[in-house]
C-alpha positions in Angstrom: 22.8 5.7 -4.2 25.8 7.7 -2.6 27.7 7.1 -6.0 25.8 9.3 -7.6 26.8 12.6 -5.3 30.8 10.8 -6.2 29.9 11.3 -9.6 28.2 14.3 -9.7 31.2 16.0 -8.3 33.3 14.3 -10.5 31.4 15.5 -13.5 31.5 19.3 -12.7 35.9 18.7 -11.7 36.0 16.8 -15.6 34.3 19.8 -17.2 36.6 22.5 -15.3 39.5 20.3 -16.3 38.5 19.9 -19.8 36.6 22.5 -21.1 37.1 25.1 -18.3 33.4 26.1 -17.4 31.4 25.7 -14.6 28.3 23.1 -14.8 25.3 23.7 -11.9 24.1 19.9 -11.9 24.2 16.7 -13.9 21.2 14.6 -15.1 21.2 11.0 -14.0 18.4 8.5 -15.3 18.6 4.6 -15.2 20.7 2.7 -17.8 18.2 1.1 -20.3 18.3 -2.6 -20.0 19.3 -3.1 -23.3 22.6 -1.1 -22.8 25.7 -2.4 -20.5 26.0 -0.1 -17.5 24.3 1.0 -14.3 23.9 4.1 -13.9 23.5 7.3 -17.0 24.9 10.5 -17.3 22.1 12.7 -19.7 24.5 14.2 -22.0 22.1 16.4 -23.7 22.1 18.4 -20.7 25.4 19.8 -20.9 24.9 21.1 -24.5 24.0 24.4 -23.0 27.1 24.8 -20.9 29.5 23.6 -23.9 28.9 23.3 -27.7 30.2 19.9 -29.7 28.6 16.6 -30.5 27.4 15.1 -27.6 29.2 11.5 -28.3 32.3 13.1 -28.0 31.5 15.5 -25.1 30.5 12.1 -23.6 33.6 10.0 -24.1 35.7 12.6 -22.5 33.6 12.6 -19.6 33.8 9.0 -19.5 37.1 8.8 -19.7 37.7 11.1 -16.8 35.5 9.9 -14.9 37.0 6.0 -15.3 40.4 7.3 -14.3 39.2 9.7 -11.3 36.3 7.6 -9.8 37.5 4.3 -9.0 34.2 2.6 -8.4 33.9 3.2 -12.3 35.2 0.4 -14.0 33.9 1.3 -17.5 31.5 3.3 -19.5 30.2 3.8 -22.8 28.1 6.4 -25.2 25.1 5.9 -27.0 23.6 9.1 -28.9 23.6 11.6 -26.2 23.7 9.3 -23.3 26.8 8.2 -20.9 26.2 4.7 -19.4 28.8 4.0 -16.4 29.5 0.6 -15.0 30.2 0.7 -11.5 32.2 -1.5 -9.7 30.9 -4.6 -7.8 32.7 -3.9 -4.8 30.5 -0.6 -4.7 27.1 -2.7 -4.6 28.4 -4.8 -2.1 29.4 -2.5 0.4 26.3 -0.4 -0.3 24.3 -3.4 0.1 26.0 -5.0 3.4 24.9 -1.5 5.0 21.1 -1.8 4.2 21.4 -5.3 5.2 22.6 -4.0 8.8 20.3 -1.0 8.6 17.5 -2.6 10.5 15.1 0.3 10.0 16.3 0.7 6.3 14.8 3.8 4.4 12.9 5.1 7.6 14.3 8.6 9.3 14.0 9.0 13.1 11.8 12.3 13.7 13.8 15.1 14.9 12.3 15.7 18.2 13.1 20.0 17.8 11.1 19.4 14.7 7.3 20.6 14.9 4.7 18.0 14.1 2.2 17.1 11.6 -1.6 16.1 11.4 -3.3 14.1 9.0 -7.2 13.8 9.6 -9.0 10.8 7.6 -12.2 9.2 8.0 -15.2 11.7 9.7 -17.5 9.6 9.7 -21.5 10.5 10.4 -23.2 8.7 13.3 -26.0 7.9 11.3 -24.7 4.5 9.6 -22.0 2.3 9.5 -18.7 2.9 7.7 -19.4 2.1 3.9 -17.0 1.6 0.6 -16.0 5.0 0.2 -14.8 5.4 4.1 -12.5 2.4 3.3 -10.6 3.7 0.3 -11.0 7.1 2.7 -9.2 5.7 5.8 -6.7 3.4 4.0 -5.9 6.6 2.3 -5.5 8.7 5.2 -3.7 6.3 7.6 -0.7 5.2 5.3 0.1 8.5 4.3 0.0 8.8 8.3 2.6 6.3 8.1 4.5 7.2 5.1 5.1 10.5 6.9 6.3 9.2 9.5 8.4 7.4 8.2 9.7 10.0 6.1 11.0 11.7 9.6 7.8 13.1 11.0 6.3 13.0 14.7 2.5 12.3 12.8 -0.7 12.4 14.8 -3.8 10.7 13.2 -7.1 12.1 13.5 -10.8 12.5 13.1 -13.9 14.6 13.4 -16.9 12.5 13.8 -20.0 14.6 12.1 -21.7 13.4 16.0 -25.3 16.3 15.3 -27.1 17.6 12.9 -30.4 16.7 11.3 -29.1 13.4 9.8 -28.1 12.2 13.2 -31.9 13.4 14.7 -33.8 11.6 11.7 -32.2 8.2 13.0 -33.5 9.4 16.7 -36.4 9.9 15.1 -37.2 6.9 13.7 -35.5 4.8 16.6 -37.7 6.9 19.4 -41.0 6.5 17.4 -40.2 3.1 15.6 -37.6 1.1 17.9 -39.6 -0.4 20.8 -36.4 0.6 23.2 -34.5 -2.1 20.6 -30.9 -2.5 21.5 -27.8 -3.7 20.0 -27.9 -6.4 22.2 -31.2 -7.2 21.7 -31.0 -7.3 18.0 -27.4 -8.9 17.5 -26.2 -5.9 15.6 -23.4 -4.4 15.7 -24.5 -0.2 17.2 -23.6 1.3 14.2 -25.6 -0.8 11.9 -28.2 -0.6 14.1 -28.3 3.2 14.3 -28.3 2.9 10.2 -31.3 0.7 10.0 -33.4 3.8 11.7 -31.6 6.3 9.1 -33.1 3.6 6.5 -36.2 3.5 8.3 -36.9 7.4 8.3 -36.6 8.0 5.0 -38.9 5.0 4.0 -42.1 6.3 6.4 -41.0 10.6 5.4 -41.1 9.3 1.6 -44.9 7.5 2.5 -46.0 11.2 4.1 -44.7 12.6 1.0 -46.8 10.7 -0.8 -49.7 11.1 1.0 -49.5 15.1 1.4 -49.2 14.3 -2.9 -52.2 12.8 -3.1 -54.2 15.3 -1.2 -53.0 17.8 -4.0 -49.9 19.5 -2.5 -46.9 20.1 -4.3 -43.9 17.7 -4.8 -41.4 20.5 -2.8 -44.0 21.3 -0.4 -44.8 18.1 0.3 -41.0 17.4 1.3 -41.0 20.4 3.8 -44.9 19.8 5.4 -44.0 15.8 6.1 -44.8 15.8 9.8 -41.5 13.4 10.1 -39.2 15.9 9.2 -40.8 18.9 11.1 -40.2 16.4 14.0 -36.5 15.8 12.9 -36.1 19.5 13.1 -37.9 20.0 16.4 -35.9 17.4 17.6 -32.7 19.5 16.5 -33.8 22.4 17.9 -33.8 20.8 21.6 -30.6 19.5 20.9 -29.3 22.6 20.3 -31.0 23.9 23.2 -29.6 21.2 26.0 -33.0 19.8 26.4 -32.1 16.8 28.6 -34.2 13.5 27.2 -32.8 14.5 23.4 -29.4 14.9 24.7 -29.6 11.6 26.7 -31.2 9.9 23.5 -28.6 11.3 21.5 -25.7 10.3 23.9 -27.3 6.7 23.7 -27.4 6.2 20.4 -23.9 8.0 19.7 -22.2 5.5 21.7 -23.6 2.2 20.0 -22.2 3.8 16.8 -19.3 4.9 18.4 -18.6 0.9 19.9 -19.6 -0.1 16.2 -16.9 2.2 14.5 -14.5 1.1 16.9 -14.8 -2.9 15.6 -14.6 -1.8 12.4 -11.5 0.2 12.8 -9.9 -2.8 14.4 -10.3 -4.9 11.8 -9.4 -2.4 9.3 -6.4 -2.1 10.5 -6.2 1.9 11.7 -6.1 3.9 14.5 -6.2 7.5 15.4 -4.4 9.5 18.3 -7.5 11.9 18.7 -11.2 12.1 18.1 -12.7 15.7 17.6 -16.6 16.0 18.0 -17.9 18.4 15.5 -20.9 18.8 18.6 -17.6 20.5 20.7 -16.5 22.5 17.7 -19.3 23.8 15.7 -19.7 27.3 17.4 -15.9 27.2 16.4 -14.8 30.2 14.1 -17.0 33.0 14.9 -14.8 34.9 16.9 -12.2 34.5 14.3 -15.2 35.7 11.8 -15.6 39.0 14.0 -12.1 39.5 13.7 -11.7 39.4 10.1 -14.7 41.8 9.5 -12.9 44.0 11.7 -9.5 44.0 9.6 -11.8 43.7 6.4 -11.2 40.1 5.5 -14.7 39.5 5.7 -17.5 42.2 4.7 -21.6 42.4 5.9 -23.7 42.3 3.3 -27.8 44.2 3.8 -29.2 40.9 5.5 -26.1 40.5 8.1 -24.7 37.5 6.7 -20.8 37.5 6.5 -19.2 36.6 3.1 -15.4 36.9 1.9 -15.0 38.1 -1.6 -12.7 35.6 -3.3 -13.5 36.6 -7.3 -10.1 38.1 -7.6 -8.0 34.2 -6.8 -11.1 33.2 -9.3 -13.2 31.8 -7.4 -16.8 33.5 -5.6 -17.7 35.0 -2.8 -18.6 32.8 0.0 -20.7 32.9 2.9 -18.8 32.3 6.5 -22.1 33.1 8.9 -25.6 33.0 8.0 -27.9 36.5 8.4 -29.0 34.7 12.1 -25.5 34.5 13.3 -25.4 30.8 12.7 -22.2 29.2 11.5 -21.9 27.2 8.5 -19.5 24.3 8.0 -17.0 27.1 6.6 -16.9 28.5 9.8 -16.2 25.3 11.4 -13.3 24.5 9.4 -11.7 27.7 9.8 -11.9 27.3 13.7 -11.1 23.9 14.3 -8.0 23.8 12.0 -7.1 27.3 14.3 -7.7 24.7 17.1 -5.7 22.0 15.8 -2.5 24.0 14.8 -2.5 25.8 18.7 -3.3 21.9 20.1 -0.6 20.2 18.9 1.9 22.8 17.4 1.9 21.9 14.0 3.8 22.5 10.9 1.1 21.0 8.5 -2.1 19.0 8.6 -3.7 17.0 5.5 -7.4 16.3 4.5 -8.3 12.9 3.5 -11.4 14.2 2.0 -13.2 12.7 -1.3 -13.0 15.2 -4.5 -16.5 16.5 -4.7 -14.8 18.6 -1.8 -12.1 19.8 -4.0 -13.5 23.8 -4.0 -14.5 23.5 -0.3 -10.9 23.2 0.7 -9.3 25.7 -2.2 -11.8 28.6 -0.3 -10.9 27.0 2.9 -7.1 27.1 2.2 -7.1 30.6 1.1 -9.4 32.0 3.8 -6.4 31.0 6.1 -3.9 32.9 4.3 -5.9 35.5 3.9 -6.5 36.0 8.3 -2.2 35.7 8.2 -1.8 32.3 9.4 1.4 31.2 7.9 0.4 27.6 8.4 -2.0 27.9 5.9 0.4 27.4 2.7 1.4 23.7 5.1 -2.4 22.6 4.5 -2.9 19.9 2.1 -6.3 18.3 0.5 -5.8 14.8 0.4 -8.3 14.2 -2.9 -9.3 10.7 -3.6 -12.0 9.6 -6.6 -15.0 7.9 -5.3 -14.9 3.6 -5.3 -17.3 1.8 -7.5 -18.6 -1.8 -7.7 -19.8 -3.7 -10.7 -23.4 -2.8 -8.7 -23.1 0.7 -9.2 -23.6 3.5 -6.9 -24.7 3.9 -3.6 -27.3 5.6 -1.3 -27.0 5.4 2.2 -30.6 6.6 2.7 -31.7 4.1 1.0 -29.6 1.1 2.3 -28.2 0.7 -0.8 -24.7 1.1 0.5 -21.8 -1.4 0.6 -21.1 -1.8 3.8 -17.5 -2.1 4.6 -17.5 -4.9 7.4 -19.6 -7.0 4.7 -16.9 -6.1 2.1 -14.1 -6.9 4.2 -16.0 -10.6 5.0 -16.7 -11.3 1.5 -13.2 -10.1 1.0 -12.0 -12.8 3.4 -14.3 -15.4 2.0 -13.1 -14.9 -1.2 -9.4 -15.9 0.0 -10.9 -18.7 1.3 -12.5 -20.0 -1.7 -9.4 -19.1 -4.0 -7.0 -20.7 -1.8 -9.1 -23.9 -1.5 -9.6 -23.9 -4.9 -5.5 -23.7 -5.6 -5.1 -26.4 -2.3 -1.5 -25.1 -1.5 -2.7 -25.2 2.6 -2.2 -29.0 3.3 -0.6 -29.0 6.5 -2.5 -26.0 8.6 -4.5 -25.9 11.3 -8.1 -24.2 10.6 -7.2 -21.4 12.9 -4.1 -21.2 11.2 -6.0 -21.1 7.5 -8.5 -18.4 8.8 -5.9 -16.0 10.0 -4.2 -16.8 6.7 -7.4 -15.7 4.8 -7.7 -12.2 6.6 -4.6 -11.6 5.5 -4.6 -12.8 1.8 -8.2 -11.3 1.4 -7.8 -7.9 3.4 -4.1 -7.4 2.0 -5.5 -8.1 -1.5 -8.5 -5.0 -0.6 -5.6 -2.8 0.7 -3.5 -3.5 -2.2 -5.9 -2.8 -4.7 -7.4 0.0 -3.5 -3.4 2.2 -2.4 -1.5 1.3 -5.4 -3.5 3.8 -7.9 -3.4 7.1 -7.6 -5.8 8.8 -4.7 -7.1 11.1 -8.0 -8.3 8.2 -10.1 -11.7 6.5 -9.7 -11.3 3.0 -8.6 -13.4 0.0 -10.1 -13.0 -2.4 -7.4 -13.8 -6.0 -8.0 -13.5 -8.3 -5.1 -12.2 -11.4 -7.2 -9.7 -9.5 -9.6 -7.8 -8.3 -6.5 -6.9 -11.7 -5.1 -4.8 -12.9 -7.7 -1.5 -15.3 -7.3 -0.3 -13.2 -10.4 0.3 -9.7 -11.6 0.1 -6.6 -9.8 -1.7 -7.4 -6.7 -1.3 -8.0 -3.2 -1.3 -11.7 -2.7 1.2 -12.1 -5.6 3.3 -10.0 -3.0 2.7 -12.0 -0.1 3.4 -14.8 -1.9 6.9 -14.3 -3.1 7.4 -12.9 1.0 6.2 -16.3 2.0 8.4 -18.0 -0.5 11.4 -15.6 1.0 11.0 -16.9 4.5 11.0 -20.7 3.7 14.4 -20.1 1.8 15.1 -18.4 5.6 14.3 -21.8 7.1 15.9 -23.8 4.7 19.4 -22.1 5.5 21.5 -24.3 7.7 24.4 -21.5 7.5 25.0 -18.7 9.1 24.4 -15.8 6.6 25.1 -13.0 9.0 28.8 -13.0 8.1 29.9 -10.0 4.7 30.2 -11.1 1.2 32.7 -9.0 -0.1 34.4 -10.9 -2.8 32.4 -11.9 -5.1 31.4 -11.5 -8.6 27.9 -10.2 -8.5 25.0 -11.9 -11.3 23.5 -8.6 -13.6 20.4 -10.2 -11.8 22.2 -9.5 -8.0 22.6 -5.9 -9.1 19.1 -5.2 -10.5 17.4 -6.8 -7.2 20.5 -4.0 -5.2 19.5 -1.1 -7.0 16.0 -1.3 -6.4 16.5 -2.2 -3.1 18.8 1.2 -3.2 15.8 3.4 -3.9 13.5 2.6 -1.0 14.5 5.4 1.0 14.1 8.0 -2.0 10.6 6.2 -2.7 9.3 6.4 1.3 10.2 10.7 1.1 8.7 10.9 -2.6 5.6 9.0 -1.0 5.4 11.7 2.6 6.2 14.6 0.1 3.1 13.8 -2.6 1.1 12.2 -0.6 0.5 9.0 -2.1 0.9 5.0 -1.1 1.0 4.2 -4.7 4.4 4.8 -4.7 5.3 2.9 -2.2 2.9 0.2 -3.5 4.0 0.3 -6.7 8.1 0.5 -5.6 7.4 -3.0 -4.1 5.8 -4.8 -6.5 8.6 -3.8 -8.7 11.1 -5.1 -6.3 9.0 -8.6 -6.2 8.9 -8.4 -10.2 13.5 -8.0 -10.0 13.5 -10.0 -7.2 11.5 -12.8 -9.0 13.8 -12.6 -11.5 16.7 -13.0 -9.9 15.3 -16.0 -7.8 14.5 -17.6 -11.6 18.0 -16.8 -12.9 20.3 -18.2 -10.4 20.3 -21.1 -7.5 20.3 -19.8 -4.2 20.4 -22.4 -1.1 21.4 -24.8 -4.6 24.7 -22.5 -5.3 28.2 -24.6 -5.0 29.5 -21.5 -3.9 29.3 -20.6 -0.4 30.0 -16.9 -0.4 27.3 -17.0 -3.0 25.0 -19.0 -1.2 25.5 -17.0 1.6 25.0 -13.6 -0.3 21.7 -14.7 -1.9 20.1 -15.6 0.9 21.4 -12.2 2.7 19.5 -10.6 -0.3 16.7 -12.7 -0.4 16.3 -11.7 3.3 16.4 -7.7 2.5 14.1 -8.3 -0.4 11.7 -9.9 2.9 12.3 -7.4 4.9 12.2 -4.6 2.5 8.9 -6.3 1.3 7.1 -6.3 5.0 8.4 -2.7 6.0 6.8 -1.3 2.6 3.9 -3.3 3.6 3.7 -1.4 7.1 3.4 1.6 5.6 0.6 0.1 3.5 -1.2 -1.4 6.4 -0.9 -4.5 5.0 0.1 -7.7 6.8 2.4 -10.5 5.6 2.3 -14.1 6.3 5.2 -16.4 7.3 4.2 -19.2 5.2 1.1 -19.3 1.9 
């Protein structure tokens, strides 16, 4: 609220006029509902710029302020507190701007400015996206968005784990197991397909176990003799060699995952603006490696591995290349995020990373700073909890997983079932109904899984989240739905000001929060977090709601009042979808 700066300055004139001292800044917090005003002036603050009882220090202050500021109309003290009324005039302009702001609360990106990155999903191309990856890329690509809009030229990207000995155990099993078996052939989509194998190879290596077991050889020795995995790691070897078949094979396979990925993406609602291949960038880093044990970053320890020494920050040392010159995935990181920065010229790139990764990044992070990249204090772990169903836990290995395009079908089933249940869709076609479910049912998985905090551990129970009530993301739909019939309704024209009026307390609640989208959208870039945003609009639904109870709208005698209402009832709308946006989430026209 541009007020505020007013009255800020105002403040700091009052207290040279009155007491004759300098003041550095003023504390402002929302007037308590059960006081008159709009806006409070912390009192307590100024205690240690001038002694006296802070109800006094606060009348004069109110008193100045009321003759000086003239969008003050009144004020009063409570305790330590100032609570100024400001005038309606004030809200009105203020409001008539956002309402001819069509990108309201969203900054242009300065194109001088450099750019950031924000990497989110990496997948492996051993199975098919699961739970975890959707909380993961939900995650990732509104905070893409939130930065963005926060004035940011974003890119959106992804390192798909594409080799190692995960991916060869599913060529494995698929070579020896697969009878050339296509996705095609089997009706599967490639990347559930390519998982099946993944399954398949750890049932038969866990039957060798067994077996080598019964012939009296130890549990652990038993796990390295299986004849399946010294094939797995044969297999790798040739990869890593070029050999031709195992490359093909590999390519092959790859691709059906890769075609998989891409329907899921799609119906998830992201995108990305590059693809790295950790097969392209895993010799990445070495050289910078060499370099460091050259300036002394690094040190050689008897064997000829290559560790950094980090027990001074508090943390260990840690090994960056192996005693056979391999790299680890330390070495990886450090390289590609070198790659990344001289690719696209950024200013920062975040993680979207679960939080068993939480000291892989801190050594990562300072490693960086260490080598005298200045970049490195711009790099940001994006640190979510892991997402549980009432079924507990899962194994990928052991196709135990909850597989996110069955998640986001049950999801839409779900919003079928409720919505048949409530029978509010008489009227719509059944292609209308069905793209009316996706929405309700993946908006309700969106909603639930962005508006808590990425730290927190997330129960996530299908049902709970599509609810017509309380804090989810059908309740939010709904009252946009509700919005745009009140649109259609309107035989006015409501694009004309409304300047002089007497505005409802409820018509200045729904304006104030409307007032702090901006604010929200640049708290939500600078910590990284869509609950803010998600929880900012499901406040503005609860005011908004309010207001809609309190006072006729299209049933208002008053025509610059009818006309006003549905001018806010419109930016509550569009407010409502933009905040979506940012979410990912969709919003439907009519519910």
């Amino acid at each position: 609220m541009n007020i505020q700066n007013t009255i800020e300055t105002a403040v700091k004139e009052a207290f040279k006029s009155i007491y004759n001292t300098e003041i550095n800044s003023v504390e402002f917090q929302a007037t308590r509902k059960d006081f008159e005003g709009d806006i409070t002036i912390v009192v307590f603050a100024f205690l240690r710029f001038v002694k006296g009882n802070p109800v006094e220090i606060g009348t004069k202050i109110g008193e100045y302020l009321k003759e000086n500021v003239y969008e003050i109309t009144d004020f009063n003290v409570v305790k330590g507190f100032l609570n100024l009324v400001i005038a309606d005039t004030t809200f009105l302009n203020d409001f008539n701007k956002i309402y001819t702001d069509e990108s309201f609360g969203f900054v242009t990106p300065n194109p001088s400015e450099k750019s950031e990155m924000v990497e989110y999903s990496s997948p492996n191309t051993n199975k098919p996206l699961h739970l975890g990856h959707i909380r993961n890329n939900l995650l990732g690509y509104s905070v893409a968005e939130i930065i963005a809009a926060s004035g940011k030229k974003v890119y959106k990207t992804q390192i798909i784990n594409d080799r190692g000995i995960h991916i060869c155990k599913s060529m494995l099993a698929w070579k020896l197991f697969g009878n050339n078996e296509t996705p095609e052939s089997a009706g599967l989509k490639g990347d559930k397909l390519v998982g099946n194998y993944y399954v398949k190879f750890d049932q038969e290596y866990k039957k060798e176990i067994a077996e080598l077991i019964s012939k009296g050889i130890s549990k652990e020795e038993a796990k390295k003799q299986a004849p399946l995995l010294l094939q797995a790691q044969n297999m790798l070897r040739q990869w890593e060699a070029g050999d031709q078949k195992v490359v093909s094979l590999w390519k092959k396979m790859n691709q059906w995952v890769y075609d998989g990925f891409d329907i899921t993406y799609k119906e998830l609602g992201v995108d990305f603006d590059k693809n790295y291949y950790e097969s392209n960038t895993y010799l990445l880093g070495k050289d910078v490696v060499a370099n460091g044990l050259e300036s002394g970053v690094f040190f050689r320890k008897e064997d000829g591995s290559v560790w950094i020494d980090l027990t001074d920050e508090g943390l260990d040392e840690k090994i960056v290349l192996r005693s056979d010159g391999t790299a680890v995935y330390m070495t990886q990181d450090i390289g590609t995020a070198i790659e990344r920065f001289k690719d696209y010229d950024l200013s920062a790139l975040t993680y979207t990373v679960g939080n068993e990764q939480d000291y892989h990044f801190k050594v990562l992070f300072l490693i960086l700073k260490k080598l005298g990249f200045d970049w490195a204090g711009n790099l940001f772990h994006l640190s979510y909890g892991m997402v549980d169903l009432p079924s507990g836990k899962m194994k990928s290995r052991e196709g135990t997983v909850v597989d996110a395009d069955d998640l986001m079908i049950e999801m839409v089933n779900t919003a079928r079932d409720i919505s048949e249940e409530l029978g509010k869709l008489e009227g719509y076609s059944n292609e209308e109904k069905e793209s009316l479910y996706k929405t309700i049912g993946l908006g309700a998985l969106k909603y639930y899984i962005l508006k808590v905090d990425p730290k927190k551990r997330i129960l996530f129970d299908p049902k709970e989240s599509i609810d017509f009530n309380g804090n989810t993301g059908p309740f939010i739909q709904y009252t946009y739905a509700r919005i745009q019939s009140i649109l259609r309704k309107a035989d006015f024209d409501i694009n004309q000001e409304t300047l002089g009026i007497n505005l409802h307390p409820k018509e200045k609640e729904v304006i104030k929060q409307l007032q702090l989208f901006p604010e929200v959208i640049q708290a939500g870039a600078k910590n990284h977090s869509p609950a803010l945003i998600a929880n900012y609009v499901y406040d503005l639904v609860k005011v908004y709601n309010s207001f809609y109870q309190s006072v006729p709208i299209l049933g208002s005698t008053n025509q610059e009042e009818k006309v006003f209402r549905t001018r806010l009832s419109k930016t509550v709308g569009n407010t409502i979808k933009s905040a979506f946006g940012l979410l990912g989430i969709d919003v439907p026209e009519r519910m």
